[in-house]
C-alpha positions in Angstrom: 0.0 0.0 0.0 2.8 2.2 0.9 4.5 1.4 -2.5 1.2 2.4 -4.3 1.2 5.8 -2.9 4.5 6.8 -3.4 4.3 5.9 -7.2 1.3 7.9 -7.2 2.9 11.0 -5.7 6.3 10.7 -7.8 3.7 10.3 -10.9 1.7 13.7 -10.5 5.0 15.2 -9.3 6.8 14.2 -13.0 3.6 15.3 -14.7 4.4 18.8 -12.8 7.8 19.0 -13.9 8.4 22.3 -15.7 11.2 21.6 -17.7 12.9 18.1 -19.6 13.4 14.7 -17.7 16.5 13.1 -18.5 16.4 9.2 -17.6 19.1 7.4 -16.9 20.2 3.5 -16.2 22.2 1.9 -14.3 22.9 -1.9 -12.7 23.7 -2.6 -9.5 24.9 -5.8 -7.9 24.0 -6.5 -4.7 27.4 -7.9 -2.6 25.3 -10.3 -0.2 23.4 -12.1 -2.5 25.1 -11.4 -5.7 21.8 -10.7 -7.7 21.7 -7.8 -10.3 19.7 -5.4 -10.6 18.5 -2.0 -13.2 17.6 1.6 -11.8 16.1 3.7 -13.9 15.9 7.5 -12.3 14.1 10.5 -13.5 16.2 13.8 -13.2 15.3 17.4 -13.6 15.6 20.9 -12.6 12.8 22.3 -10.6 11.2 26.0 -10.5 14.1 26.7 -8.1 16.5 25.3 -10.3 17.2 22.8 -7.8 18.1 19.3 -9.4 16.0 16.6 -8.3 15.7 13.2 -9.1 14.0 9.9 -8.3 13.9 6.4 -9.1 11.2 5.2 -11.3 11.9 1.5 -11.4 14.4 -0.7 -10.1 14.2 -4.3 -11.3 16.0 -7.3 -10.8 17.7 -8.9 -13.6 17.7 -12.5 -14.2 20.7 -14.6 -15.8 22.3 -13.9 -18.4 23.1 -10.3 -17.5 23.9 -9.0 -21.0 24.0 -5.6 -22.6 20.9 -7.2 -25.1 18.9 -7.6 -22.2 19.6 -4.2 -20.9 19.4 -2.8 -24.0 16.3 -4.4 -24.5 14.6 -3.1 -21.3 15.7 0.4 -21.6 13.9 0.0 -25.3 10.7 -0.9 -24.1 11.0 1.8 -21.3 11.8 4.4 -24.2 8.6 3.0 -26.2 6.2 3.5 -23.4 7.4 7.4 -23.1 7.2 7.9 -26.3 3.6 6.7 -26.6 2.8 9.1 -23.4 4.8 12.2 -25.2 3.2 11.8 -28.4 -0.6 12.6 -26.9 1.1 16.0 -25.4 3.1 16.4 -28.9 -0.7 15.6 -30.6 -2.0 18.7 -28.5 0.2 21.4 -29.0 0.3 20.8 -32.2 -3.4 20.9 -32.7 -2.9 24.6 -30.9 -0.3 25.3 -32.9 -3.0 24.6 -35.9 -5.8 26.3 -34.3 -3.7 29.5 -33.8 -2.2 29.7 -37.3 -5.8 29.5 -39.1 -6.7 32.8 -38.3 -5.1 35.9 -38.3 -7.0 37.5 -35.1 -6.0 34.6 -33.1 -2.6 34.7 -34.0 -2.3 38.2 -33.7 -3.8 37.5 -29.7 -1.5 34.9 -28.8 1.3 37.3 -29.8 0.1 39.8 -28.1 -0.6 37.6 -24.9 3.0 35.8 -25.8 
Protein backbone atom coordinates (compact mmCIF):
# COMPACT_ATOMS: atom_id res chain seq x y z
CA UNK A 1 0.00 0.00 0.00
CA UNK A 2 2.83 2.15 0.93
CA UNK A 3 4.50 1.36 -2.47
CA UNK A 4 1.17 2.41 -4.34
CA UNK A 5 1.23 5.82 -2.88
CA UNK A 6 4.53 6.84 -3.35
CA UNK A 7 4.32 5.91 -7.24
CA UNK A 8 1.31 7.88 -7.24
CA UNK A 9 2.93 10.99 -5.71
CA UNK A 10 6.31 10.73 -7.77
CA UNK A 11 3.69 10.26 -10.92
CA UNK A 12 1.71 13.65 -10.51
CA UNK A 13 5.04 15.21 -9.34
CA UNK A 14 6.83 14.20 -13.00
CA UNK A 15 3.59 15.33 -14.69
CA UNK A 16 4.36 18.78 -12.84
CA UNK A 17 7.79 19.02 -13.88
CA UNK A 18 8.42 22.33 -15.71
CA UNK A 19 11.22 21.59 -17.68
CA UNK A 20 12.91 18.09 -19.63
CA UNK A 21 13.35 14.70 -17.73
CA UNK A 22 16.45 13.09 -18.49
CA UNK A 23 16.39 9.16 -17.60
CA UNK A 24 19.11 7.41 -16.91
CA UNK A 25 20.19 3.55 -16.17
CA UNK A 26 22.16 1.85 -14.26
CA UNK A 27 22.92 -1.86 -12.75
CA UNK A 28 23.72 -2.63 -9.54
CA UNK A 29 24.89 -5.84 -7.93
CA UNK A 30 24.03 -6.55 -4.72
CA UNK A 31 27.44 -7.87 -2.57
CA UNK A 32 25.33 -10.26 -0.21
CA UNK A 33 23.44 -12.08 -2.46
CA UNK A 34 25.11 -11.41 -5.65
CA UNK A 35 21.84 -10.68 -7.70
CA UNK A 36 21.65 -7.85 -10.26
CA UNK A 37 19.68 -5.37 -10.65
CA UNK A 38 18.48 -2.03 -13.23
CA UNK A 39 17.64 1.60 -11.80
CA UNK A 40 16.12 3.75 -13.89
CA UNK A 41 15.90 7.48 -12.31
CA UNK A 42 14.07 10.55 -13.53
CA UNK A 43 16.19 13.83 -13.20
CA UNK A 44 15.34 17.36 -13.56
CA UNK A 45 15.57 20.87 -12.64
CA UNK A 46 12.80 22.26 -10.59
CA UNK A 47 11.24 26.02 -10.50
CA UNK A 48 14.08 26.72 -8.08
CA UNK A 49 16.54 25.34 -10.33
CA UNK A 50 17.24 22.83 -7.77
CA UNK A 51 18.07 19.29 -9.41
CA UNK A 52 15.99 16.60 -8.33
CA UNK A 53 15.66 13.18 -9.06
CA UNK A 54 14.04 9.86 -8.33
CA UNK A 55 13.95 6.38 -9.12
CA UNK A 56 11.19 5.19 -11.26
CA UNK A 57 11.90 1.50 -11.36
CA UNK A 58 14.35 -0.65 -10.14
CA UNK A 59 14.20 -4.35 -11.30
CA UNK A 60 16.00 -7.28 -10.78
CA UNK A 61 17.66 -8.90 -13.58
CA UNK A 62 17.69 -12.47 -14.16
CA UNK A 63 20.73 -14.56 -15.84
CA UNK A 64 22.28 -13.85 -18.37
CA UNK A 65 23.07 -10.31 -17.52
CA UNK A 66 23.94 -8.99 -20.95
CA UNK A 67 23.98 -5.55 -22.62
CA UNK A 68 20.93 -7.22 -25.15
CA UNK A 69 18.91 -7.64 -22.19
CA UNK A 70 19.61 -4.22 -20.87
CA UNK A 71 19.42 -2.82 -23.98
CA UNK A 72 16.27 -4.36 -24.53
CA UNK A 73 14.63 -3.06 -21.30
CA UNK A 74 15.70 0.38 -21.56
CA UNK A 75 13.92 0.02 -25.29
CA UNK A 76 10.66 -0.86 -24.09
CA UNK A 77 10.98 1.78 -21.31
CA UNK A 78 11.76 4.42 -24.24
CA UNK A 79 8.62 3.03 -26.19
CA UNK A 80 6.17 3.46 -23.43
CA UNK A 81 7.35 7.36 -23.15
CA UNK A 82 7.16 7.88 -26.27
CA UNK A 83 3.63 6.68 -26.57
CA UNK A 84 2.79 9.05 -23.38
CA UNK A 85 4.78 12.20 -25.17
CA UNK A 86 3.18 11.83 -28.36
CA UNK A 87 -0.62 12.59 -26.87
CA UNK A 88 1.11 16.01 -25.36
CA UNK A 89 3.10 16.37 -28.92
CA UNK A 90 -0.71 15.62 -30.58
CA UNK A 91 -1.96 18.66 -28.53
CA UNK A 92 0.24 21.43 -28.98
CA UNK A 93 0.32 20.80 -32.24
CA UNK A 94 -3.39 20.88 -32.67
CA UNK A 95 -2.94 24.56 -30.94
CA UNK A 96 -0.30 25.34 -32.88
CA UNK A 97 -2.99 24.64 -35.89
CA UNK A 98 -5.83 26.28 -34.26
CA UNK A 99 -3.72 29.52 -33.82
CA UNK A 100 -2.21 29.73 -37.33
CA UNK A 101 -5.79 29.47 -39.10
CA UNK A 102 -6.75 32.77 -38.30
CA UNK A 103 -5.09 35.92 -38.26
CA UNK A 104 -7.03 37.46 -35.07
CA UNK A 105 -6.02 34.57 -33.15
CA UNK A 106 -2.58 34.69 -33.96
CA UNK A 107 -2.26 38.16 -33.72
CA UNK A 108 -3.83 37.54 -29.67
CA UNK A 109 -1.48 34.90 -28.84
CA UNK A 110 1.33 37.30 -29.78
CA UNK A 111 0.06 39.82 -28.14
CA UNK A 112 -0.60 37.62 -24.92
CA UNK A 113 3.03 35.81 -25.79
Amino acid sequence: MYYAKERDRVKEELAKVPSLICLTSDNWNSEHTNDEYICITAHWVDKDWKLQKRIIRFRALFPPYDVRRCAHILNLIVKAGLELADVVVGKIQNGIRYIKKSGIRRKRFYDVA
